[in-house]
Residue, then its C-alpha position, 0 to 999 in steps of 0.5 A: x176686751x175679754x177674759x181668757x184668763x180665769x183670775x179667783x179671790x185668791x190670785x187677786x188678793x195676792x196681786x194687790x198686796x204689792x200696791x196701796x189701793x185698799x181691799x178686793x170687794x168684788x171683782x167681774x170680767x169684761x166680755x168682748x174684744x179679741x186681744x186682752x183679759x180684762x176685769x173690772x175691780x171694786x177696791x175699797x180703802x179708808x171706807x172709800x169704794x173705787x173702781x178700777x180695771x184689771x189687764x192681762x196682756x196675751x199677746x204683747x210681751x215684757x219687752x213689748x209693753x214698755x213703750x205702750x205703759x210709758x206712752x200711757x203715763x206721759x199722755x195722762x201727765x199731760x191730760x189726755x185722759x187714756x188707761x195708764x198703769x198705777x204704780x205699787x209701791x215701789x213704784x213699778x206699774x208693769x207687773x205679773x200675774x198668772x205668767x202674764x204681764x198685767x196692770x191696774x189701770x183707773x176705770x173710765x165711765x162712759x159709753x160707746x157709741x154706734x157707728x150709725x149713731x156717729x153725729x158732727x158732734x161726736x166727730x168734732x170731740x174726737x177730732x179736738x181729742x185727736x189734735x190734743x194727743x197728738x201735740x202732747x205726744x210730739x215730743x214724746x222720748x220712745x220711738x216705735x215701728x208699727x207692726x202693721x205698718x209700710x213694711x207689712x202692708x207691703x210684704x202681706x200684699x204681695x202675698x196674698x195676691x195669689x187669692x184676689x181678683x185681678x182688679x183687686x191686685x191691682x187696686x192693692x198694689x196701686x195702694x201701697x205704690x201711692x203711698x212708697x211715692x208719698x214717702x219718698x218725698x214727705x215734704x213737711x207732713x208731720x210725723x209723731x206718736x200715733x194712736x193707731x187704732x183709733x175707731x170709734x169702738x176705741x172711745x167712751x162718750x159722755x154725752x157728746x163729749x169724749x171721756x176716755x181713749x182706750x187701746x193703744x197698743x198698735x200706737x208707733x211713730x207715723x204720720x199723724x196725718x195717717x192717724x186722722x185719716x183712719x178715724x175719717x173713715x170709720x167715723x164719717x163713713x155711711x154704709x155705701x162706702x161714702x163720705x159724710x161731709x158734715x161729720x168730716x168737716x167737723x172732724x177735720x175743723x175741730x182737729x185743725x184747731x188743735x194741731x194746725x195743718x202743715x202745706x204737706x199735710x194739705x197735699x198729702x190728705x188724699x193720699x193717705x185717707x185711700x192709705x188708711x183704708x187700704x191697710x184695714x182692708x188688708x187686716x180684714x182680707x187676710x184672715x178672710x181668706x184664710x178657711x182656717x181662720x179662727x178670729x172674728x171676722x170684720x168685713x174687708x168690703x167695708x173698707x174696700x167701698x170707702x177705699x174706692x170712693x175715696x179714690x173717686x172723690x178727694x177730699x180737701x183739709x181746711x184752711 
């Protein structure tokens, strides 16, 4: 999270007429992240004081956000406690504000937790967590491509090629090879709504608990084997490029409890946990080549390292 856009009493005052939820008391923008302003609000009504976050999308547009405000609704019907928008009073929760698309979204407490502070508890309540998403989500209406997805991975490894090491060219190509076979003969890997994005950076924890999910703006319809495996490898990953196999069985087990694993899930587990770090070490080399890039810049040898022991060391789902 971040603030590009600067919002005075005035802009917010103004905004707030159009819903039910009581007067501006004091208002602060949240630091950090790279996609979205964000401010937290303290409103008031009938002497009750709450709390609330204010997002401004800069990226995403009108056309774009639907699927992620209904998404968000649909998954907080049925329990899954993630951001959603709260309706004005007609009844619309996609709004307006400084030429943006915005929305007012109840606060979640919690904290984040470090990777290196990541335990096998930690990891069993987001694999429960990630089960029960993903069931709730199964019958979800909307359908989305990602927009980092097979299509992409495909085309950006190519081009960037030209800029690798010829043991990483081949190791890329490889990559997306493996998964184009995967794909071509899917067997009975479930496919549903995905989160997406689900590291560890993208939780609040009270406790050992989980108390929200945040971020789902790179959630589409994928296997959701690929999503698990994607928090795998940020979450039970040590500094080496290595496995934890405590925090990976408990992820695994608490998420099998939930959404039990199909016989093409079994097989396709190796596959898709190299997919997953492949795609985020494509993310990463991309502005890490580029000199003119102006983003924060993560490591792309981080996943490389879990890429390779991944490839090197498969591991099984449980039974």
């Amino acid at each position: 999270m971040a603030v590009y856009t600067q919002l005075h009493e005035d802009d917010l005052n103004q905004f707030l007429r159009d819903f039910d939820l009581g007067f501006l008391v004091n208002f602060k923008g949240i630091e950090g992240g790279i996609e979205n302003t964000n401010y937290f609000l303290s409103l008031e009504k009938q002497g009750i004081q709450k709390e609330y976050v204010l997002t401004l999308f800069e990226e995403l547009n009108y056309e774009e956000l639907p699927y992620f405000v209904e998404l968000c609704q649909w998954l907080s019907d049925r329990d899954i406690d993630v951001p959603f928008a709260i309706h004005d009073r007609n009844g619309i929760g996609l709004k307006k504000l400084k030429n943006r698309p915005a929305a007012i979204q109840p606060r979640f407490y919690g904290e984040h937790v470090g990777q290196s502070e990541l335990t096998a508890e930690h990891c069993a309540a987001i694999g429960k967590v990630l089960g029960e998403f993903h069931v709730a989500a199964a019958d979800f209406y909307l359908k989305r491509q990602a927009h980092r997805g097979v299509f992409w991975w495909r085309r950006e490894s190519e081009l960037i090629a030209p800029k690798l090491s010829t043991d990483d060219q081949k190791l890329l190509k490889e990559e997306v090879q493996r998964f184009d076979q995967l794909r071509d003969n899917p067997s009975d890997i479930k496919v549903g709504t995905i989160h997406g994005d689900l590291f560890h950076d993208n939780v609040l924890f009270q406790g050992t608990d989980v108390s929200a999910v945040l971020d789902l703006y790179n959630a589409a319809t994928g296997f959701l084997l690929f999503d698990l495996a994607i928090v795998a490898n940020d979450w039970c990953s040590n500094p080496d490029g290595s496995i934890d196999h405590q925090r990976e069985e408990a992820l695994l087990k608490a998420y099998n409890e939930a959404r039990p694993f199909t016989e093409g899930d079994r097989e396709a587990w190796a596959v898709l946990s190299c997919t997953a770090a492949m795609r985020f070490w494509l993310s990463r080399l991309i502005p890490w080549l580029d000199q003119n890039s102006e983003q924060k810049l993560k490591d792309p040898d981080e996943l490389k390292r879990i890429l390779l022991f991944r490839r090197q060391h498969p591991s099984q789902l449980p039974d």
